[in-house]
N, C-alpha and C positions, 0 to 999 in steps of 0.2 A: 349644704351644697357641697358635691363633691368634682371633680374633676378629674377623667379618668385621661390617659394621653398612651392610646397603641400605636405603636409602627406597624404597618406591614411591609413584610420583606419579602418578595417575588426570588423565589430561590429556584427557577424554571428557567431563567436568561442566562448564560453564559458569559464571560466575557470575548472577545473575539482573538484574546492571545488563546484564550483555552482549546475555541475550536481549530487554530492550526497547531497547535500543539497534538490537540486528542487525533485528527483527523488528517493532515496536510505532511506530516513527517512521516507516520508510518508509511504513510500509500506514497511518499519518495523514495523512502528509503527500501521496501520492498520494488520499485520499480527501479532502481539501482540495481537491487541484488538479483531482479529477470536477467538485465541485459545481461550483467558479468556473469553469470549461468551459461543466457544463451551465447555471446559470444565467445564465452572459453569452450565450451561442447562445440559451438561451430566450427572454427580454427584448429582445435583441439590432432595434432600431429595424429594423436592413435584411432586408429580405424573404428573401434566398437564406441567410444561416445561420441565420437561423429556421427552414428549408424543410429544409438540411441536418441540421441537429442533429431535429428533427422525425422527417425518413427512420430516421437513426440510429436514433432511439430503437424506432422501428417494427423494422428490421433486427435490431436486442439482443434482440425479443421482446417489449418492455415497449408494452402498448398505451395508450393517453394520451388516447383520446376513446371 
């Protein structure tokens, strides 16, 4: 008689620190770095990235006036 004893290990579930880790930081930290984009080019004193980021937004779709 022998006794054989397997584990199985489900290695497909994540744990839930990982998915804010993999998924929840980047997509803050890239929506960090839109705003300070767009509102430094908004504000932005000199005429041609105010003019650029302006086009931009027109380009996205997003209408502004």
């Amino acid at each position: 008689m022998s006794i054989h004893a397997s584990a199985v290990v489900d290695h497909t579930s994540a744990p839930a620190t990982s998915v804010a880790k993999d998924k929840v930081l980047p997509a803050l930290f890239a929506s960090a770095l839109a705003v300070a984009l767009l509102y430094g080019a908004a504000f932005s004193p000199m005429e041609a990235l105010h003019n650029a980021a302006h086009d931009g937004r027109h380009s996205a779709g997003f209408p502004c006036h």
